[in-house]
C-alpha positions in Angstrom: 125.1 115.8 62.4 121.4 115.1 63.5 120.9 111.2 65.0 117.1 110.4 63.9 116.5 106.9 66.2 114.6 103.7 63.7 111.0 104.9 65.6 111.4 108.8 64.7 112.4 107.4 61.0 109.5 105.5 60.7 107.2 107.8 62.2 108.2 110.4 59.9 108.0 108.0 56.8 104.7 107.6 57.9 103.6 111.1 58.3 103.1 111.7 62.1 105.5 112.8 65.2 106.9 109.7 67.0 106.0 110.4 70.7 108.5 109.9 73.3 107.0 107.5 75.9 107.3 108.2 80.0 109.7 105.1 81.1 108.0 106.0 84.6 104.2 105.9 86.4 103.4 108.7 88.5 103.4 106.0 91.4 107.0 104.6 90.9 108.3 108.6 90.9 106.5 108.6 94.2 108.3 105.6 95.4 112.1 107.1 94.0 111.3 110.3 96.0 110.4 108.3 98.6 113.5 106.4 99.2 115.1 109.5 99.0 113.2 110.8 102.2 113.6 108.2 104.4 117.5 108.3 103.9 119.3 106.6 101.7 121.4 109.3 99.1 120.2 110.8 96.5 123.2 109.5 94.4 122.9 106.4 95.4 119.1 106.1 94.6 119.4 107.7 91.2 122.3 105.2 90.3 120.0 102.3 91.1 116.6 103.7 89.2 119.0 104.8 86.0 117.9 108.6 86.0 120.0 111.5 86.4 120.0 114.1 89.8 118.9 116.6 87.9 115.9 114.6 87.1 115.3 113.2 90.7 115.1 117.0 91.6 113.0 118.0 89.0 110.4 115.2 89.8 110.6 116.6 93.4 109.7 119.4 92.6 106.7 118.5 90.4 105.4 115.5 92.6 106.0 116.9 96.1 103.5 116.2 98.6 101.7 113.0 96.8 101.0 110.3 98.0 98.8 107.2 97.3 95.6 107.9 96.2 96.3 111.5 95.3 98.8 109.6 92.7 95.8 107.4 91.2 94.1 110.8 90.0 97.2 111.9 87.6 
């Protein structure tokens, strides 16, 4: 059985593609990996942001190195 959510209905009643919208700014990615640097577990910091490890690694990956401004010009 396929779930549509009350957006996608609409959207497609409407004739366009709902878009899924990011719950997070480049910036306050930054600041999840960077709690994860300085020490506290990775478990621990994905339990209190609400993502999954799989998605703190992933966002690792993708955002290593930045840092302020460099964050402003995503």
């Amino acid at each position: 059985m396929l779930r549509v959510t009350l957006r996608q209905n609409l959207a497609r009643k409407e004739g366009r593609l709902a878009v899924k919208r990011k719950r997070f700014s480049v910036e306050q990615i930054v600041a999840v990996l960077k709690q994860g640097e300085v020490g506290v577990s990775v478990v621990e910091v994905c339990r209190q942001v609400g993502i999954a490890e799989e998605t703190f690694y992933r966002w690792k990956k993708q955002y290593v190195g930045l840092e302020g401004e460099a964050t402003k010009s995503q």
